[in-house]
GUDREN-549985 format. One record per residue (C-alpha): x, y, z. Coordinates in pm, whole numbers, plus 50000, padded with zeros to 5 digits. Each point is the difference from the previous one (the first is absolute). Example, Ala and Ser with C-alpha at 12.3 -4.5 7.8 and 13.67 -1.06 7.14 Angstrom:
BEGIN
px->51230&py->49550&pz->50780 .
px->50137&py->50344&pz->49934 .
END
This chain:
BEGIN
px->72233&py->52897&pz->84250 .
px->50017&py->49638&pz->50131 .
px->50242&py->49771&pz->50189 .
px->50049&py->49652&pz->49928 .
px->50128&py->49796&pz->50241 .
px->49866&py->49640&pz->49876 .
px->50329&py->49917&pz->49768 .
px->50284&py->50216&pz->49919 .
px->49973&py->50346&pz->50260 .
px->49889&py->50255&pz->49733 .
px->49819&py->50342&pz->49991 .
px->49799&py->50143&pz->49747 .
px->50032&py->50389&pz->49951 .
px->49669&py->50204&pz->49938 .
px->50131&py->49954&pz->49597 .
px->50007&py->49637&pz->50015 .
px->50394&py->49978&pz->50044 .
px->50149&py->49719&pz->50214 .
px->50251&py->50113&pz->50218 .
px->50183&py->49880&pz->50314 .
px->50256&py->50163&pz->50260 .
px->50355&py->49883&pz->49904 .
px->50051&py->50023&pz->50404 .
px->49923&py->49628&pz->50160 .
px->49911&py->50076&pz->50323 .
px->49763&py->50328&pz->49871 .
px->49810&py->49705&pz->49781 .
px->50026&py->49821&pz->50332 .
px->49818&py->50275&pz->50244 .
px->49755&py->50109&pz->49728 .
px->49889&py->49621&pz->49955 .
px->49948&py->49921&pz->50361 .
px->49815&py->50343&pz->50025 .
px->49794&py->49890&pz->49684 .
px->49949&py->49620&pz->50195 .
px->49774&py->50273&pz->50208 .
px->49867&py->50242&pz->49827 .
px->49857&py->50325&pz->50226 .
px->50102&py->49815&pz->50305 .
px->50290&py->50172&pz->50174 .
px->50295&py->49761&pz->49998 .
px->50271&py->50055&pz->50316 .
px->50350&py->50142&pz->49947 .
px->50062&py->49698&pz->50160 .
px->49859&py->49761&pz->49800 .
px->50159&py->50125&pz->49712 .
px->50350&py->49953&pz->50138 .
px->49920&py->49654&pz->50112 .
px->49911&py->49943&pz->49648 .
px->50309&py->50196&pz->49823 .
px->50290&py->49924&pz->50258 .
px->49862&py->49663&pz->50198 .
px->50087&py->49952&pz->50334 .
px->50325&py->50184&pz->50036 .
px->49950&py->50319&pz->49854 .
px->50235&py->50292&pz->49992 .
px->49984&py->50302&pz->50244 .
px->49947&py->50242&pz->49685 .
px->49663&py->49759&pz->49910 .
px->49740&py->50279&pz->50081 .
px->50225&py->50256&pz->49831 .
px->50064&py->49775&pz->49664 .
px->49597&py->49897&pz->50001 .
px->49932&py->50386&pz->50035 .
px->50228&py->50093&pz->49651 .
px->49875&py->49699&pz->49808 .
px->49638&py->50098&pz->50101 .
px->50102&py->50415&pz->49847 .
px->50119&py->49804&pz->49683 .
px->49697&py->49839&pz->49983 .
px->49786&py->50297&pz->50045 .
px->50246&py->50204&pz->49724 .
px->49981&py->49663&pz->49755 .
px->49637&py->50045&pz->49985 .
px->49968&py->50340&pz->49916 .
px->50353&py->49994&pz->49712 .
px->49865&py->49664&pz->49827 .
px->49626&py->50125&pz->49992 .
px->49845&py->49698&pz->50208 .
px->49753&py->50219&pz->50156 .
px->49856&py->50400&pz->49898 .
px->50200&py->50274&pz->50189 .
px->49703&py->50101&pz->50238 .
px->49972&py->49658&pz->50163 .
px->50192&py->49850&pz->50297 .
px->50056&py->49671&pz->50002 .
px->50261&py->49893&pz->50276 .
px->49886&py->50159&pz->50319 .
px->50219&py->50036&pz->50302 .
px->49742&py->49870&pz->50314 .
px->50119&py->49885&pz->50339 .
px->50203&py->49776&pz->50041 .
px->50017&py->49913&pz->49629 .
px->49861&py->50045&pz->49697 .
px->49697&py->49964&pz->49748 .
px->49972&py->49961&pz->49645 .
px->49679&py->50163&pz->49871 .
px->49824&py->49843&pz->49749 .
px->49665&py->49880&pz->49835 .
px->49949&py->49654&pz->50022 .
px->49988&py->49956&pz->49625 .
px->50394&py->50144&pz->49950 .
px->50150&py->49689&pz->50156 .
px->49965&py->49655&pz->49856 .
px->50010&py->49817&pz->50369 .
px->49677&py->50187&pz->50034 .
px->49786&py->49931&pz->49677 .
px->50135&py->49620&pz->50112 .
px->49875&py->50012&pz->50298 .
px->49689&py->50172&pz->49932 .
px->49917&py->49756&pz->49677 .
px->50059&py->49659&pz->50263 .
px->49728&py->50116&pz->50234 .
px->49729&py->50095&pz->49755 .
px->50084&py->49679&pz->49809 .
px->49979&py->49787&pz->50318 .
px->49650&py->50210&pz->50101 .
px->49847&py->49950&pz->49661 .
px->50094&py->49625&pz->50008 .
px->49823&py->49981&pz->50381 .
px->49725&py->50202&pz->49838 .
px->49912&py->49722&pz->49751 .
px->50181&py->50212&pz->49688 .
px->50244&py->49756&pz->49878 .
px->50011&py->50155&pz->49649 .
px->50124&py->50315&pz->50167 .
px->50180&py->49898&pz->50231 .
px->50227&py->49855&pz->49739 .
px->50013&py->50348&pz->49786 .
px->50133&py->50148&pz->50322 .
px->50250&py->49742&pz->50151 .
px->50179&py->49959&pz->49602 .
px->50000&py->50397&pz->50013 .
px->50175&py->49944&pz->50368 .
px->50273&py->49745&pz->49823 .
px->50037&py->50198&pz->49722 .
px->50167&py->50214&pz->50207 .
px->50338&py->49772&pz->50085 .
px->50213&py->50043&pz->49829 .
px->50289&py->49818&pz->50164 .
px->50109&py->50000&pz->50379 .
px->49928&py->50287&pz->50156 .
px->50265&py->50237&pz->50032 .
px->50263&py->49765&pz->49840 .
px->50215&py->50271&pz->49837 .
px->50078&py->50174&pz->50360 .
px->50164&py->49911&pz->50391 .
px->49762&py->49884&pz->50220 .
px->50077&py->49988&pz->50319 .
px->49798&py->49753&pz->50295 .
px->49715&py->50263&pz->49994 .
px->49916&py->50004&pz->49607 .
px->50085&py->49682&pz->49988 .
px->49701&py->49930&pz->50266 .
px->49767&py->50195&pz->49812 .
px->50124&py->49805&pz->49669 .
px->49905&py->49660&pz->50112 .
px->49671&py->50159&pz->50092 .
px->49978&py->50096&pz->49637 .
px->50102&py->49674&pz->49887 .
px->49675&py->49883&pz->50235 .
px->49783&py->50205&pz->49875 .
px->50070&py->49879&pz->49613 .
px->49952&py->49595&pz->50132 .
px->49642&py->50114&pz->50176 .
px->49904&py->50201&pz->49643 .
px->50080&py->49671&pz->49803 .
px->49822&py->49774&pz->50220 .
px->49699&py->50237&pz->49985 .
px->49997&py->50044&pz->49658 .
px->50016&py->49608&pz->49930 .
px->49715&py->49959&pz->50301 .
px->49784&py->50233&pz->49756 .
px->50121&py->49863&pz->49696 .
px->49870&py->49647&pz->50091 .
px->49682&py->50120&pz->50151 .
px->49952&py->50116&pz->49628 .
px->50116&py->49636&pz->49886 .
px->50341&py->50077&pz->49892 .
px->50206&py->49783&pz->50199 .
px->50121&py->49779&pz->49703 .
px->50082&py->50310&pz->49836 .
px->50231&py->50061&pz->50296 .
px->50245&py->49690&pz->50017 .
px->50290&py->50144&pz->49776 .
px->49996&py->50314&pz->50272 .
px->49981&py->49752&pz->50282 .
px->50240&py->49838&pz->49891 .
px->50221&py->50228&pz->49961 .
px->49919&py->50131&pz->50365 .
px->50071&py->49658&pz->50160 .
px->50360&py->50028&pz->49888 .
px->49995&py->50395&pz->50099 .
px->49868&py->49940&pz->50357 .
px->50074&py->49625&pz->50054 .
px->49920&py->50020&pz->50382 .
px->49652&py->50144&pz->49933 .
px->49741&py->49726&pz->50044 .
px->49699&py->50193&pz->49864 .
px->50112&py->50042&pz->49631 .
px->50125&py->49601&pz->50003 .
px->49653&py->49958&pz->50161 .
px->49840&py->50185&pz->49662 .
px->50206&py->49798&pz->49744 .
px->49961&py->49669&pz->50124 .
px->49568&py->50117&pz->50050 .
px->50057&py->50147&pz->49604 .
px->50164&py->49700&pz->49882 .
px->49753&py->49758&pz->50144 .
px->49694&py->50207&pz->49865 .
px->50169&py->49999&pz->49664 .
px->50024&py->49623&pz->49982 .
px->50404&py->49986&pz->50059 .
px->49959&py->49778&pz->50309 .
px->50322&py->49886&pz->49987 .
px->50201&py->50341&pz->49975 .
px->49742&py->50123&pz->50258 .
px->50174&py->49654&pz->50223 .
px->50371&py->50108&pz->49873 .
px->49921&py->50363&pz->50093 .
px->49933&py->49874&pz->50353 .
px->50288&py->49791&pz->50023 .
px->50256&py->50266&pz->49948 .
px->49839&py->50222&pz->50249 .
px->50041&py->49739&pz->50259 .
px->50381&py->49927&pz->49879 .
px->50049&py->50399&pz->50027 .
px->49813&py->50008&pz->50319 .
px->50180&py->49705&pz->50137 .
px->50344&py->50095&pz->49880 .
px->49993&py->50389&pz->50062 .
px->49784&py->50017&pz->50381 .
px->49953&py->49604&pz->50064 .
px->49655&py->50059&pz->50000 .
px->49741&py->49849&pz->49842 .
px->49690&py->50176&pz->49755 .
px->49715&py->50154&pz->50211 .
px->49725&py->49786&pz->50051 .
px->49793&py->50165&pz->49778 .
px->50252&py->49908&pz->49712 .
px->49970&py->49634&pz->50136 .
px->49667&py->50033&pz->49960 .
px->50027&py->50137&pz->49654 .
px->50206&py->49701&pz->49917 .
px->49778&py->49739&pz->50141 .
px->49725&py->50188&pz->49752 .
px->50211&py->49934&pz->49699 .
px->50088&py->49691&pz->50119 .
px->49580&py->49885&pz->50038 .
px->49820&py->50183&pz->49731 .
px->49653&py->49979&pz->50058 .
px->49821&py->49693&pz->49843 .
px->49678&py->50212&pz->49892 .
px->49972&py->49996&pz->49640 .
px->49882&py->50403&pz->50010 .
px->50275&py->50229&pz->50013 .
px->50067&py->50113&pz->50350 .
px->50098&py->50380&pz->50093 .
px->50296&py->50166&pz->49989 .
px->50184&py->49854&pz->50332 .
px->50125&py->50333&pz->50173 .
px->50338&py->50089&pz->50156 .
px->49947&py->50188&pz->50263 .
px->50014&py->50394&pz->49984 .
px->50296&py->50194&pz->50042 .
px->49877&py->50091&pz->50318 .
px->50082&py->49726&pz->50169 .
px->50273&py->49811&pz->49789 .
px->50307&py->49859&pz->50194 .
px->50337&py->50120&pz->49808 .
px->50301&py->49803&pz->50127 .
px->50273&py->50195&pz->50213 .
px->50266&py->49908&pz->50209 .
px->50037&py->50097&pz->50332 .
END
């Protein structure tokens, strides 16, 4: 059995059959409740998320009958064996009981931090193995064929987080192994994906520049500052401005200097407006 929440809402029977409640709002509740898996999730919560702010005075009673349909849908469409419970009744809510390898959310999250403790651990090697597994994993926005109300679509964005810190981690390891030419088509597609995000403009101008394309690496700046300047009315960190000033004064030595270094994801600026 697994759920996958990262793309299209889908679950996988014990057989290997995709299926998915033709009900909205029962996708709705069972996502949220798989957004926290063995945690008990209010009543209430749940009809923030189904009916907003206004909901009706039958809420408790409707979120009570699409919860039994749930329960009945796993059991007649062979998601889960007979013998096992899987939607638990426990005050003032409910849990969904699962291993942490039957939702995708999970193996995501799971995959991110042992990528990002291998990479602190000097592994970059592996930490790359693990954080591709981790992106392997999207396969679209999550939850994009169901509602969401303002509480999955909370936990959505946080998704959507998670995926920008795997693919700066992954391209952290992959040029501590030397790979950062190797990276500009991806970059450059990511620039254009997350145009406010300073820290992957930062790594194509630095990949351009090592790979002898000063002049992109100077164009690549420039429309960060137009988007910057047009979008927020800011201007690019100063670490950026830094990185520009190093493209703009290579070093005179006739010995190839290092790698210049943007600096790690853990620290990188991304633009937002306030």
């Amino acid at each position: 059995m697994r759920f996958n929440l990262i793309g299209p809402f889908e679950i996988i029977t014990d057989e290997g059959r995709s299926y998915l409640p033709s009900t909205p709002k029962v996708c709705q509740s069972l996502a949220l409740l798989l957004t926290r898996p063995n945690e008990t999730v209010s009543s209430d919560l749940l009809i923030r998320e189904i009916w907003g702010e206004a909901p009706p005075k039958s809420a408790l009673t409707t979120l009570q009958t699409y919860i039994y349909h749930a329960r009945k849908l796993f059991v007649s469409e062979g998601v889960m064996a007979p013998e096992r419970t899987l939607l638990v009744t426990r005050a003032p809510g409910y849990v969904i009981q699962v291993d942490d390898d039957e939702v995708d959310v999970k193996i995501f999250e799971n995959l991110i931090t042992r990528g990002q403790t291998a990479l602190h651990s000097g592994e970059p090697e592996r930490a790359v193995g693990l954080l591709r597994q981790a992106l392997a994993l999207w396969r679209g926005p999550a939850l994009s064929n169901i509602p969401a109300g303002d509480v999955l679509t909370g936990r959505i964005v946080h998704l959507e987080e998670l995926r920008i810190r795997a693919l700066q981690l992954r391209i952290e390891a992959e040029t501590q192994l030397g790979r950062q030419r190797d990276a500009i088509p991806e970059l450059s597609v990511l620039v254009n994906e997350y145009p406010l995000n300073e820290w992957f403009h930062g790594q194509l101008i630095s990949a351009l520049n090592q790979s002898g394309r000063r002049a992109e690496a100077l164009q690549a700046y420039r429309t960060l500052h137009r988007i910057l300047d047009r979008e927020l009315g800011l201007e690019p960190s100063p670490e950026l401005q830094r990185l520009q000033l190093a493209v703009l004064n290579p070093p005179s030595s006739p010995h190839p200097s290092p790698a210049r270094r943007v600096p790690s994801p853990h620290g990188h600026r991304t633009a937002t407006a306030v």
